[in-house]
C-alpha positions as CSV (number, residue, x, y, z in Angstrom):
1,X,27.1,68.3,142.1
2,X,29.7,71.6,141.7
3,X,27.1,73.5,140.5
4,X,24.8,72.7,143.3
5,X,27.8,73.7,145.7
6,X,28.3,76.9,143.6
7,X,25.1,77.5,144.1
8,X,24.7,77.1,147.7
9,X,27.8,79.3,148.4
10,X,26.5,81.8,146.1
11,X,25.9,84.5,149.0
12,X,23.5,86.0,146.4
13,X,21.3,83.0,146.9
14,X,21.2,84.2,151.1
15,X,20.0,87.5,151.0
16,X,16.8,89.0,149.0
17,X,13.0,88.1,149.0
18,X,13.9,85.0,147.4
19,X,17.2,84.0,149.7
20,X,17.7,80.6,150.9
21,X,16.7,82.2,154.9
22,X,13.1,83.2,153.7
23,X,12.5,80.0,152.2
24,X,13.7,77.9,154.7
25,X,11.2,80.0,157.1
26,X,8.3,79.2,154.3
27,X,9.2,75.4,154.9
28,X,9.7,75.3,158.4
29,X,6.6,77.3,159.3
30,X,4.3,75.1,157.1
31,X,5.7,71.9,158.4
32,X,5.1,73.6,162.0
33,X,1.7,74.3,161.0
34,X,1.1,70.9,159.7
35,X,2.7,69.1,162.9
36,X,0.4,71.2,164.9
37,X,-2.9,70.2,163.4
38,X,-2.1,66.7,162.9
39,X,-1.0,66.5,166.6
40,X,-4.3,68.2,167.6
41,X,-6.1,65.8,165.3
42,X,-3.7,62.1,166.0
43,X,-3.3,62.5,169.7
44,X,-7.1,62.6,170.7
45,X,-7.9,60.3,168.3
46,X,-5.4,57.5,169.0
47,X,-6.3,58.0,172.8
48,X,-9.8,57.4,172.4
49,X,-9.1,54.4,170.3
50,X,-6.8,52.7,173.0
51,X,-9.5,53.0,175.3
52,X,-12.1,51.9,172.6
53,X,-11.8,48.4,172.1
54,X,-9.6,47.2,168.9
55,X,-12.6,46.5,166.1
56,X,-12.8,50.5,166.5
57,X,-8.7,51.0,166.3
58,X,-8.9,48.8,163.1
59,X,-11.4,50.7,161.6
60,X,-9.7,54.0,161.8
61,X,-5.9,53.1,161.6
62,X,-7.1,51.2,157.9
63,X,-9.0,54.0,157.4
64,X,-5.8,56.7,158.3
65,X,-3.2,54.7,156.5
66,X,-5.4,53.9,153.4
67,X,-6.1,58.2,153.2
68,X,-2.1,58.1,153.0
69,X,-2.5,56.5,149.6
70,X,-4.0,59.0,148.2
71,X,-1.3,61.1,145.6
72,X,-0.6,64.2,147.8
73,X,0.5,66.1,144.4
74,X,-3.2,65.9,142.8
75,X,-4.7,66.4,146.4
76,X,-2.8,69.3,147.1
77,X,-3.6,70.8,143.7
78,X,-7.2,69.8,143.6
79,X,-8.0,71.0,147.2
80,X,-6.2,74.5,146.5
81,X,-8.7,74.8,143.7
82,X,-12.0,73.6,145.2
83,X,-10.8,75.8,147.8
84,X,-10.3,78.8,145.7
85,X,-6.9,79.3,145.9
86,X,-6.5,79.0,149.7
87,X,-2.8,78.2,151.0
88,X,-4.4,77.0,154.5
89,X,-6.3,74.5,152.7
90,X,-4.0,73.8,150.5
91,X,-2.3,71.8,153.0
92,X,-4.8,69.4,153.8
93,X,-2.7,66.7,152.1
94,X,0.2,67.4,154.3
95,X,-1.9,66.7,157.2
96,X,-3.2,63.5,155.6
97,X,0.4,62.4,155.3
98,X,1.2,62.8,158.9
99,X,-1.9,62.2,161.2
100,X,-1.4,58.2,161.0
101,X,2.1,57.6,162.2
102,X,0.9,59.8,165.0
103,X,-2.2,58.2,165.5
104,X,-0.6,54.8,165.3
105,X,1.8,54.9,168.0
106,X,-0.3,57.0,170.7
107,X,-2.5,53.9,170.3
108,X,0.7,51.7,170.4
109,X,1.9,54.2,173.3
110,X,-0.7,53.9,175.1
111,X,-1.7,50.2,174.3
112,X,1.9,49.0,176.3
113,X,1.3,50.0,179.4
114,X,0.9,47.1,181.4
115,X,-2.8,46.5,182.8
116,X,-1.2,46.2,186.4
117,X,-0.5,49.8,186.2
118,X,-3.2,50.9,185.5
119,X,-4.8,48.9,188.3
120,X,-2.1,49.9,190.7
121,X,-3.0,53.6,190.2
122,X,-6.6,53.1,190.5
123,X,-5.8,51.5,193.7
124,X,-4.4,54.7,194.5
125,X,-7.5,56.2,194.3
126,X,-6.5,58.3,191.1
127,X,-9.5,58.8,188.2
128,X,-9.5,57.9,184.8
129,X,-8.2,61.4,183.9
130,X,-5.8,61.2,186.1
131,X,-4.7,57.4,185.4
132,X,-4.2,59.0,181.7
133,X,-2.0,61.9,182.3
134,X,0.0,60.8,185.0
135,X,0.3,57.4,184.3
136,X,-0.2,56.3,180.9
137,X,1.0,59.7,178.3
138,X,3.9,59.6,180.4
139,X,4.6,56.2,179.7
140,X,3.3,56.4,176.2
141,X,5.6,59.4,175.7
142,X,8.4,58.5,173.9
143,X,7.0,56.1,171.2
144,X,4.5,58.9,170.5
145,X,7.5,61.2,169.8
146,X,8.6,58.3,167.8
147,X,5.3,59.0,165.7
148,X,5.4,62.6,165.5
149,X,9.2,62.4,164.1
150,X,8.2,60.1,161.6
151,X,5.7,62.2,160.5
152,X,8.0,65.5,160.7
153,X,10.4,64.4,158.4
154,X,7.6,63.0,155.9
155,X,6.1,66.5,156.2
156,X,9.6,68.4,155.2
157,X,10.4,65.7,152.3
158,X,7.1,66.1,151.3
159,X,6.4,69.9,151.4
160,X,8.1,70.7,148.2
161,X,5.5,70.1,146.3
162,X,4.2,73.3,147.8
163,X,6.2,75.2,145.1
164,X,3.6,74.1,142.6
165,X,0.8,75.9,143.7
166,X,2.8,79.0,144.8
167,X,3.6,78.6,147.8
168,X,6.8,79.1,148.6
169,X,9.6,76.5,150.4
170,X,12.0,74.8,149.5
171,X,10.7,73.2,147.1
172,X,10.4,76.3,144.4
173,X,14.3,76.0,144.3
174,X,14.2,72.4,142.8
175,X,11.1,73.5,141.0
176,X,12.3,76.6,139.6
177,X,15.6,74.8,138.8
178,X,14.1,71.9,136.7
179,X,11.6,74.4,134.4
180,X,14.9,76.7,134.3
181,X,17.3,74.1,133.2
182,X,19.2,76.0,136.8
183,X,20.2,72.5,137.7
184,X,22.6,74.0,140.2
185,X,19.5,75.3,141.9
186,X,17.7,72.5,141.6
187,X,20.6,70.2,143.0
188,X,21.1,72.8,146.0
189,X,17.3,73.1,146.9
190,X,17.9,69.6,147.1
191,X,20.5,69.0,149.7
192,X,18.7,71.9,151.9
193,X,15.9,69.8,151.8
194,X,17.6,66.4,152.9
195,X,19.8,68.6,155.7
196,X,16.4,69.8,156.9
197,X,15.1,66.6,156.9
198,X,18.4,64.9,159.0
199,X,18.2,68.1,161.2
200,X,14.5,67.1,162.3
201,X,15.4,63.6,162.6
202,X,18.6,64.5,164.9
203,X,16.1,67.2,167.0
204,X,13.1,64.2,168.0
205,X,16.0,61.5,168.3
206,X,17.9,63.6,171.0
207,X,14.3,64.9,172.1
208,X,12.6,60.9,172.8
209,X,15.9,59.8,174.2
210,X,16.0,62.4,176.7
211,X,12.2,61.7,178.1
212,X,12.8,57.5,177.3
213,X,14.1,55.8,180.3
214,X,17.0,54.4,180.7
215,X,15.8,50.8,180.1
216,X,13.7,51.3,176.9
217,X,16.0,53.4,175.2
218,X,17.1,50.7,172.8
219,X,13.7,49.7,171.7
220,X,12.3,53.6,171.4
221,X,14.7,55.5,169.9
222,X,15.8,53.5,167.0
């Protein structure tokens, strides 16, 4: 553990190509990217499944959690080949990893609001598009935040495994360190990863209880 605190207050190890800042950027940016297609895959998905009667949410949601079972490692490595070599693609796995708890609790999400509400705002002469966004994805809001932060944090833990196709992250520091015998890198790449992963935990926690009213806080944000 010294070494891996040596290493971290190396200021070598912050500046450079290779610093700690420019990897951080490679990990946050593909855990971005990833967030961002599994949202635009998840969130449609899970809301045409709440609306689709549950034989067709079983289906999928077996079907999204079983695709979770798959070793992202051997994915990752053999979609970047059958993809010759592209990083994009390369990320397929990731997005395997964090479309489900997504696409589980916007069906959840969505799923709890109470049938009287719904009715009461058809009453009100409001359409099914707008019973959606103005009733029920405000409603649905903070346990689908609950998804997404799930699925962030799986997404940074899991990422490092970037590093073995070349692609940068955090995860070439515990890489690098474990074929270098560097175990002080290894150790420190380490703890930058977990910190990252806390930090992203801490960011949707503060982010759902701000948007969760006051009454379902307890059962939303734990």
């Amino acid at each position: 553990m010294n070494a891996g605190w040596a290493w971290l207050t190396d200021a070598a190890n912050w500046s450079g190509a290779d610093g700690i800042p420019v990897r951080l950027a490679e990990h946050v940016g593909y855990t971005l990217l990833v967030l961002a297609v599994s949202l635009l895959i998840g969130l449609p998905l899970g809301l045409l499944i709440a609306h689709a009667g549950p034989r067709w949410a079983f289906a999928v949601i077996n079907t999204a959690n079983g695709a979770r079972a798959l070793p992202t490692l051997g994915l990752l490595v053999l979609i970047f080949l059958l993809s010759t070599g592209s990083s994009v693609a390369a990320l397929i796995p990731l997005v395997v990893l964090a479309v489900p708890p997504i696409l589980i609790n916007v069906y959840e999400g969505v799923r709890q609001v109470e049938p009287q509400v719904r009715d009461a705002a058809r009453g009100m002469g409001m359409t099914g598009r707008q019973v959606l966004l103005r009733v029920e994805l405000p409603i649905a809001t903070p346990l689908i935040l609950l998804g997404v932060r799930t699925a962030a944090v799986q997404v940074v833990a899991t990422a490092t495994v970037a590093a073995y196709i070349n692609l940068g992250g955090l995860g070439g520091y515990i890489m690098d360190g474990i074929l270098l015998r560097e175990y002080g890198e290894a150790v420190g790449g380490s703890v930058l990863v977990v910190l990252l992963a806390i930090a992203v935990q801490g960011i949707f926690t503060l982010l759902t209880r701000l948007v969760t009213p006051r009454g379902l806080r307890k059962d939303t944000t734990s």
